[in-house]
N, C-alpha and C positions, 0 to 999 in steps of 0.2 A: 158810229154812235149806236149804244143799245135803244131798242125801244122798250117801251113801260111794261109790256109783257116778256122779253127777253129776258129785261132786269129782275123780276119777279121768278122766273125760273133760276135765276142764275144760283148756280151751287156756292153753296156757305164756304168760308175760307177760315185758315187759322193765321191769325197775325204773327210775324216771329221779329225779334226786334234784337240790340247786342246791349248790355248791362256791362258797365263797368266797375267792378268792386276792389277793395284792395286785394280779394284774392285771386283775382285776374277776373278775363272777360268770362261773362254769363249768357247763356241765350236763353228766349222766355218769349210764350207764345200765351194766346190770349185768344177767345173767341168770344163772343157778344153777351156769354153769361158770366165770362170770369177772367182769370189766370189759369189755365189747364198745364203750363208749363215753365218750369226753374232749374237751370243745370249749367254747372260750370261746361264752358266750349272745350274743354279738352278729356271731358271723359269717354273712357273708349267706347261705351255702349250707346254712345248716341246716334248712332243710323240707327239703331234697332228700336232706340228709342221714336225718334221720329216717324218710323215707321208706322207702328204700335199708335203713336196720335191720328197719324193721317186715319188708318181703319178706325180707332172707337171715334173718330166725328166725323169719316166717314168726307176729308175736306182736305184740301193738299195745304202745305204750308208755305205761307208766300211773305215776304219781309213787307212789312207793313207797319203806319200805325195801330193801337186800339186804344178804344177809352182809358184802360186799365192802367194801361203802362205808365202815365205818369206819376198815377198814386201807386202802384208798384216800387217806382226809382227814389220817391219820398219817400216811401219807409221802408225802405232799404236802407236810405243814408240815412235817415234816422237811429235804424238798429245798428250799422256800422259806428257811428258816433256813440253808442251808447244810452241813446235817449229812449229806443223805441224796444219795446218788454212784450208785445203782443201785435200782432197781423192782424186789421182790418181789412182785408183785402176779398172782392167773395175772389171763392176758390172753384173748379170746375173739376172733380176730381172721378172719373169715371173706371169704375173697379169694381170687384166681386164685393158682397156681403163681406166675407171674410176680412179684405182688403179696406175697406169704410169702416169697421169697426177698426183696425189698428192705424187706419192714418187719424179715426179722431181721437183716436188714445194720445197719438204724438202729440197732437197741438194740445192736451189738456197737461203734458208736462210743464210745470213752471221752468219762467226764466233762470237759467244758472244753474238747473237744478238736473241731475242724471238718473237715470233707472237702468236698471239690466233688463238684456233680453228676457230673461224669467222676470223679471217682476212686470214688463209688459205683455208679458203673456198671463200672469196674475190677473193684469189690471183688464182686458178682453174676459177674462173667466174664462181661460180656456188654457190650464198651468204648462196643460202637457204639448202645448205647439210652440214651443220653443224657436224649431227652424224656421216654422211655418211664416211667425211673424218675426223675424229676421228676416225670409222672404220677400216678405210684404214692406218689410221698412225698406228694403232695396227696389221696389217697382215704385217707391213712390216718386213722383214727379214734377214733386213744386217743391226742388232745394231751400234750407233755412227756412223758410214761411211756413211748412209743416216739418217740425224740427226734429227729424233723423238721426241727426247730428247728437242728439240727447240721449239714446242709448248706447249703453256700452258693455263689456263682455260682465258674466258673472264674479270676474274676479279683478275689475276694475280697470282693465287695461280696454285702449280705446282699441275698438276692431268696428269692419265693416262700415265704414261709408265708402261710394261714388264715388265722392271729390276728392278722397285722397285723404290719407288718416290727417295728414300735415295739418289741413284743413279745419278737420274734425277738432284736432286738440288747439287751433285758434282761436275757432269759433266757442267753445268751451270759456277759454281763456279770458276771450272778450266778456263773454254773462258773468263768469265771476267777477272780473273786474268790476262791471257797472249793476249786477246786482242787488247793492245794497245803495244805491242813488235812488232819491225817491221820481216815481214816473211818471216824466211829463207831458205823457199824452194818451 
């Protein structure tokens, strides 16, 4: 048994738990301010990814509950169903300057709706980083909740996601379909 002062030292931990979605299993990790982590289980960069969390918190990751994850799995299945148009969830997302302006560009894309890499680097003011934030849309680390998925190349064809273009042109597929249902929640 710890004592009250062991406990008090004890080093911070990141929760990782497994999400089931219809486009297979998901892993998603959570520390006491947020969601810090959303990724289909079979992308290949995910030891490097893991890695990469344990240094920025500095916390190893251990299978666990956290608060997060249940309202997590609710609007998930909510946004799989079609009902759910926007992510309530806080988010934990620790990155450069650079990197925090183009993930809040992502979540400011409407549902259903796509932009090119140029025009998210338009929407940054910053025309001429093109790759840069192509980059950045690929370090980022809460799949679908900050929607990645929404960019696509300047001449309309889907390129670059993680998950797997397959994916990409699903998840697309699914916002158009329920985009025009009014949202209830």
């Amino acid at each position: 048994m710890l004592t009250n002062e062991l406990m008090n030292k004890a080093k911070p931990v990141i929760d990782s738990t497994t999400i089931e979605t219809p486009l297979g299993t998901m892993l998603a990790c959570a520390v006491e301010q947020g969601i810090c982590f959303l990724e289909f289980s079979d992308r290949r960069m995910l030891e490097t990814e893991f890695k990469t969390l344990t240094k920025l918190f500095d916390a190893p990751i251990l299978p666990g509950e956290n608060r997060h994850f249940s309202l997590l799995r609710l609007q998930l299945n909510e946004y799989f169903e079609g009902g759910r148009k926007a992510f309530t969830l806080p988010l934990v997302m620790p990155g450069t300057a650079f990197q925090q302006q183009v993930w809040d560009a992502l979540q400011k894309i409407p549902y259903g709706a796509t932009l090119s890499y140029q025009e998210q680097a338009n929407a940054v003011n910053n025309p001429k980083a093109v790759r840069a934030v192509a980059l950045a849309n690929g370090m980022n680390r809460i799949a679908i909740v900050v929607p990645c998925h929404r960019v696509i190349g300047s001449d309309g064809h889907l390129t670059g996601y993680g998950g797997g273009i397959w994916r990409k042109k699903w998840l697309l597929d699914l916002e158009q379909e329920h985009k025009q249902l009014k949202m209830e929640f």
